[in-house]
N, C-alpha and C positions, 0 to 999 in steps of 0.2 A: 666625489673626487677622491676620496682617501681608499678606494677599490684602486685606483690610480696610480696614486703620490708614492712614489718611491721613499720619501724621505716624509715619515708624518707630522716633524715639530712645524715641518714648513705651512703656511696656508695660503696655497694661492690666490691673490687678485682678481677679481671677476672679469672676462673680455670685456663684457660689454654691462651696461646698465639700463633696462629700458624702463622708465617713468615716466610714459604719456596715457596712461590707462587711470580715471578718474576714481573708479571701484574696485572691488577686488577681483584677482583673475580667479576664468574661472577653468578654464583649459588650454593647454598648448601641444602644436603639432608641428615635428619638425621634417623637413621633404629630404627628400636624397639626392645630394648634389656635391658630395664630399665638401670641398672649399667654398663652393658657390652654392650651398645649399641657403635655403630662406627656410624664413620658421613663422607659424602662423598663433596669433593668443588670442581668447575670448576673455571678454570681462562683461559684471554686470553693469557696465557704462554705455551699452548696447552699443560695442562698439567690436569688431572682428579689424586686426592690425597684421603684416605683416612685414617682416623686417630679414634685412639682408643680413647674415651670420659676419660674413666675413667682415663689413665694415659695420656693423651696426646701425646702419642707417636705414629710417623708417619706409619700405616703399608703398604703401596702402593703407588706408584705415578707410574702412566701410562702416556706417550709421545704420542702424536696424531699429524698428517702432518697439522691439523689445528686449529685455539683455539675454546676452547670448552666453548658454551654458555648456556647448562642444562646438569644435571646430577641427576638419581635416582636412587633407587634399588629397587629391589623387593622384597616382605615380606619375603621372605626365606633367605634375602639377599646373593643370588648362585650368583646372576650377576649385574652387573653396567651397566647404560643405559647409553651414555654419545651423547648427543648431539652439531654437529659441526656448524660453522660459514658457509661451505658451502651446508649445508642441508641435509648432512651423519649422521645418528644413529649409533652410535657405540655399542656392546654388548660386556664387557670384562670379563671372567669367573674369579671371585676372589675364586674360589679352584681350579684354574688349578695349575699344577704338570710341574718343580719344583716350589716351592716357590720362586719369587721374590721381594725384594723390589722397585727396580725401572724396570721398561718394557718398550719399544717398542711397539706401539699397528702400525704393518706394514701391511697394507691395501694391497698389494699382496697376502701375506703369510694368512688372517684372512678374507679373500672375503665373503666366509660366513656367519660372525657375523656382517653383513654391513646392515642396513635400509638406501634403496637409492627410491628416490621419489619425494622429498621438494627439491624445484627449490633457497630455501635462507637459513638463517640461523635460525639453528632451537629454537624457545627460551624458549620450555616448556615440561617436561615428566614427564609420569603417569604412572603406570602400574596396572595392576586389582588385585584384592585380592587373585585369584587362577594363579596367574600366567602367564596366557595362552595370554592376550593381552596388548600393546600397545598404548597409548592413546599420539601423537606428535602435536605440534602447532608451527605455522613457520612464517617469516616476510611475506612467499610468498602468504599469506593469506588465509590458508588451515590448518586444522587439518584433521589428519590423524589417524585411529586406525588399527594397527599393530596385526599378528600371532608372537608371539614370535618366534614361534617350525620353521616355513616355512616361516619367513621373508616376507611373503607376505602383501600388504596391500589391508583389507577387505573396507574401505568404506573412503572414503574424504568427507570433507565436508568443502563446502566455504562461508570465508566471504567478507564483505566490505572496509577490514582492515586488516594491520596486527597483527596476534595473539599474545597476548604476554604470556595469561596464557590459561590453562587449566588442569582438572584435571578428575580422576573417584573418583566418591561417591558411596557406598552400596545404594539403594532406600527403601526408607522407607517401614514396611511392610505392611501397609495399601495404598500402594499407587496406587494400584488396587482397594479399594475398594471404591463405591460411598460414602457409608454411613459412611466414616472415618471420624473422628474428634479429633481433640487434646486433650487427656486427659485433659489436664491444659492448659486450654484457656491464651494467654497472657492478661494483661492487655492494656488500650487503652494507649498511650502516648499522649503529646500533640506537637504538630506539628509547635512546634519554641520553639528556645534555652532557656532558664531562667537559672540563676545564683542560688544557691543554698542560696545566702543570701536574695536576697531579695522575700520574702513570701506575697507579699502584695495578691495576687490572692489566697486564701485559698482555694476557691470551684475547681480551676481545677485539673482535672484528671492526675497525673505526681508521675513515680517512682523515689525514690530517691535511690542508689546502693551504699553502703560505703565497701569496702573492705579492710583489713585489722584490726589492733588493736587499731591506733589511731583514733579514733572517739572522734571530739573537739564539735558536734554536741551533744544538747540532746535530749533523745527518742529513738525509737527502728529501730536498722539498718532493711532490707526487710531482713538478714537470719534468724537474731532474732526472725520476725514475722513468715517468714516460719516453723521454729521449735517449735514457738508457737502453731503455727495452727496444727500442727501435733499433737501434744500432747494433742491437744483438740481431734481432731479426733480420735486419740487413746485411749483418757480413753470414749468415747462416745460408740466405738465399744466394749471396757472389758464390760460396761453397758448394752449394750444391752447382751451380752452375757450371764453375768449374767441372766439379768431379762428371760432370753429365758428358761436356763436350769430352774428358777421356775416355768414359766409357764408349763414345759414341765413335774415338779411333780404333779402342778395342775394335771394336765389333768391324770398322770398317779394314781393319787387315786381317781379319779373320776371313770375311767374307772373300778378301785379292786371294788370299792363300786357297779358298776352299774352289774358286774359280779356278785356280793352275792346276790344280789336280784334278779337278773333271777336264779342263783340254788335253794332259797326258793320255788320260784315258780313253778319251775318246781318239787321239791319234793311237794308241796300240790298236784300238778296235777296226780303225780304218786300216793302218797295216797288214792288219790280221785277215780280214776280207781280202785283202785285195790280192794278198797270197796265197789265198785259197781258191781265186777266180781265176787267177791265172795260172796256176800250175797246170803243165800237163800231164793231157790222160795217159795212161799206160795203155 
């Protein structure tokens, strides 16, 4: 919160307070619904909960035969991915019919909706932006990417360790191409810590980032500058704009003029024939 807080002496109040989780948590995922977003937590009370943001109230808690050490959803948020201690992925439909508030998630009855594979405990989940895969990380040293639809797994891949995190990112869309380059090049930084007060090194190269409203420093924070620079580049491009539409009257009465003088011309030349066709012979 203090990336935040305008004002630091102040300490915000918590919206909400959730203490129905017996053990300790051990992961949480929160979905994208701006106000009406819901948020999902694992704990080792093998219990997977989810809860409405806006008013804090509990809509879910699912019961698993093991405790659960990751838990995500997917962008549509249709289903909960919930990862177990002993290396089970669990898949629980939160629009299944009836509605309940608390469930059973009984691994006989739901064989199905089971990712079995990871030999330990699984400690990371991902899922892709269409839905369609699976992306698991496990103590047993392996991640794993998963078919949703056929519970299959398409490819492992191992390390020297175990995994604690992993995720899917979108790839950039230059990331095919050779000749890519960063619009807005970063700046260089310097490569050891310095204290903001002492300035005795003026010549080196180092960004200073102030965020928020109390700035006890004087001079211009780096957004300041950035919105500066913008507005240069802005009235530079109305500038040129301008100057372009004059050039571009120049040129258009240059052109009217350079028209009247070839129709002159061309009428002496028609004159000119035409008194040479007609005149008579001697």
């Amino acid at each position: 919160y203090s990336v935040l807080q305008a004002e630091p002496s102040q300490i915000p109040d918590p919206r909400h307070v959730w203490s129905r989780h017996s053990l300790p948590i051990t992961d949480l995922c929160c979905g994208f619904g701006g106000p009406l977003a819901r948020a999902a937590t694992a704990s080792l009370d093998q219990t997977a909960k989810l809860w409405e943001i806006s008013s804090g109230e509990l809509l879910l808690s699912v019961l698993f035969d093991v405790g659960i050490m990751a838990v995500t959803l997917d962008l549509s948020e249709y289903h909960m991915f919930c990862g177990g201690m002993d290396g089970s992925i669990f898949q629980v439909d939160l629009c299944a019919w009836p509605v309940q508030r608390d469930r059973t998630f009984q691994t006989e009855r739901e064989n199905g909706k089971i990712f079995k594979g990871h030999r330990n405990q699984v400690t990371c989940l991902s899922v892709s932006t269409d839905g369609s895969l699976l992306l698991s990380g496990s103590h047993d040293e392996t991640v794993r990417l998963w078919d949703i639809q056929s519970k299959q797994c398409l490819k492992t891949m191992n390390h020297k360790g175990p995994v604690t995190n992993a995720f899917i990112v979108l790839a950039p869309a230059n990331m095919f191409n050779p000749d890519g380059k960063p619009s807005v090049p970063l700046p260089k930084f310097s490569k050891h810590l310095h204290g903001t007060e002492s300035n005795d090194e003026q010549g080196s190269e180092g960004v200073t980032l102030r965020l928020g409203l109390h700035q006890q420093e004087s001079g211009e924070s780096y957004l300041e500058k950035a919105e500066k620079m913008y507005a240069q580049m802005y009235s530079t491009r109305e500038k040129n704009l301008v100057g372009d539409q004059e050039h571009l009257t120049i040129q258009v009465s240059e052109l009217e003029e350079e028209v009247s003088t070839l129709r002159k011309i061309n009428k002496n030349l028609f004159d000119f024939s035409a008194r040479i066709i007609t005149k008579p012979a001697k």
